[in-house]
Legacy VTK file of the C-alpha trace (Angstrom):
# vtk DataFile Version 3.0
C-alpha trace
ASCII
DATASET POLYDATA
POINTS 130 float
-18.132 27.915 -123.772
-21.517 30.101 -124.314
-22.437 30.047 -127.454
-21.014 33.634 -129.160
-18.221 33.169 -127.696
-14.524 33.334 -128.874
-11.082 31.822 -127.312
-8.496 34.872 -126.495
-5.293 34.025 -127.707
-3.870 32.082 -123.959
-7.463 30.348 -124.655
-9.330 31.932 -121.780
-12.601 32.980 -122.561
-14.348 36.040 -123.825
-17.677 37.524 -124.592
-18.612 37.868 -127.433
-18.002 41.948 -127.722
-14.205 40.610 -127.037
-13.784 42.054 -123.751
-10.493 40.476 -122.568
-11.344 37.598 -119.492
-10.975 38.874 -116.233
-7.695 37.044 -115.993
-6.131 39.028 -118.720
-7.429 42.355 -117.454
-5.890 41.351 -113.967
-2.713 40.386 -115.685
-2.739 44.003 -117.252
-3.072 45.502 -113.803
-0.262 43.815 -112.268
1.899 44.812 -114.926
1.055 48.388 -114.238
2.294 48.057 -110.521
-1.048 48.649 -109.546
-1.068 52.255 -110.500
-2.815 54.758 -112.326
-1.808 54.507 -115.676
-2.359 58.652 -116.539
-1.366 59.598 -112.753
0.364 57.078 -111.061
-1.621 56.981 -108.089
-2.047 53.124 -106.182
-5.254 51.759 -107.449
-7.057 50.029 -104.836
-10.267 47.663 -105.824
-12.320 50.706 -104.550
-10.994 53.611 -107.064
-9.729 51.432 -109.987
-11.453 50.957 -113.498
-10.595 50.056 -117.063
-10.268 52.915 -119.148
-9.822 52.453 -123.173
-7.258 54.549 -124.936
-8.784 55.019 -128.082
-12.487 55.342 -126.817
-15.090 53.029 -128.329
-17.098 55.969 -129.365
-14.330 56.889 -131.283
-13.678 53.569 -132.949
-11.750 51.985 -129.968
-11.699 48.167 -129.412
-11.970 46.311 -126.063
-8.624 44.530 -126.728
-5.797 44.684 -123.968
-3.831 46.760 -126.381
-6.576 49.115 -126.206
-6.844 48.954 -122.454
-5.212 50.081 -119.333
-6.239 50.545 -115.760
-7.569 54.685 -114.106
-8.796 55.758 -111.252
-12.060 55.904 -111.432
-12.245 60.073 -111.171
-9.510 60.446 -113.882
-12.243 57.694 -116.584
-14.654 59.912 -115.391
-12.942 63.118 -116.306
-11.369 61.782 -119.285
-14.832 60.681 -120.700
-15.056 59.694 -123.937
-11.577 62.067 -125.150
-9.005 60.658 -126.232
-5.525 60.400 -124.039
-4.216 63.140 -126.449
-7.159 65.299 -126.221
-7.289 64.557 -122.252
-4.159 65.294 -121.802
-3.921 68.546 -123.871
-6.984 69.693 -121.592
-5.265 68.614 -118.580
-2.236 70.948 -119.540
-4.712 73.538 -120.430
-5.860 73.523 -116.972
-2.149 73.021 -115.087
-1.119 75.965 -116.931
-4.054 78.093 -116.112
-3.664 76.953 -112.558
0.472 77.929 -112.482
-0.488 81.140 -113.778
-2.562 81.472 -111.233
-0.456 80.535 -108.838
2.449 82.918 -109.915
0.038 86.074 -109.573
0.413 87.532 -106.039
-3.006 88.905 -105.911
-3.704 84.812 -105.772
-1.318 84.549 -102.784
0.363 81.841 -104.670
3.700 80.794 -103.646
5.179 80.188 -107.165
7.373 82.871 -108.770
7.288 83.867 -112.366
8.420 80.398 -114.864
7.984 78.455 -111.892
6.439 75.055 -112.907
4.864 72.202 -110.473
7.055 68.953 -110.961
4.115 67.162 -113.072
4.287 70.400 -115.625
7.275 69.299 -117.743
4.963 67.192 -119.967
3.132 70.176 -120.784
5.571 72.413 -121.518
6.503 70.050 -124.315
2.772 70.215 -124.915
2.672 73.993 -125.514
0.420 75.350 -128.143
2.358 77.050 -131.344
2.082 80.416 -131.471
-0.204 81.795 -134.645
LINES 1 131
130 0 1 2 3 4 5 6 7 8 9 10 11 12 13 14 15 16 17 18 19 20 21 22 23 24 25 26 27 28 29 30 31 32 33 34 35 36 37 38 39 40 41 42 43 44 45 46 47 48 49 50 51 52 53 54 55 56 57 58 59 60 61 62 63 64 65 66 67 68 69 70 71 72 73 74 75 76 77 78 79 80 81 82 83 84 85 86 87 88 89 90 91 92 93 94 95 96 97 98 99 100 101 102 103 104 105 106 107 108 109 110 111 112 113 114 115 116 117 118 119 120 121 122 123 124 125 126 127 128 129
């Protein structure tokens, strides 16, 4: 082993950051049913990355509890947020978008409280009124 080095805990090894061994990470990936993990899209070796949860910038450690697999345009939007901000921006924008939508000056084809399918999540993610 390299010196700096550290056994993970099924004694493959890792750097000495602790980023999990490529074995783990695929391991991970397989698990997910090689799909997004924030849209459920098929992950292919061309669009797929490793995306933290808790972003190191924000304290986040490069253990597989930490980890899951993205497309690569979702890491990139998601940036250094975390999966609740991300996702409270994503609503943000859904909701903009099915207003939108519902407006026939937009030539939307939504009616009024008409939701896409993926909007129940942020209904439940509605901000409180003030």
């Amino acid at each position: 082993m390299p010196k700096g080095g550290t056994k993970s805990s099924n004694g493959g090894e890792r750097l000495s950051q602790g980023v999990p061994p490529k074995s783990e990470l695929m391991a991970l990936l397989e698990r997910q049913g090689f799909v997004c993990a924030l849209t459920g899209s098929r992950l292919t070796p061309e669009n797929a990355t490793v995306d933290h949860k808790i972003p190191k910038s924000n304290g986040g450690l490069d253990c597989l509890d930490n980890l899951h697999w993205v497309c690569k345009d979702v890491n990139k939007a998601k940036g250094a947020m975390s999966m609740e901000d991300f996702v409270s921006m994503c609503c943000l924008v859904a909701r903009k978008q099915a207003a939108q939508a519902s407006e026939p000056s937009t030539g939307g084809h939504s009616g009024p409280g008409t939701s896409p399918p993926a909007f129940a999540v942020c209904e439940q993610r509605k901000p409180s009124a003030a």
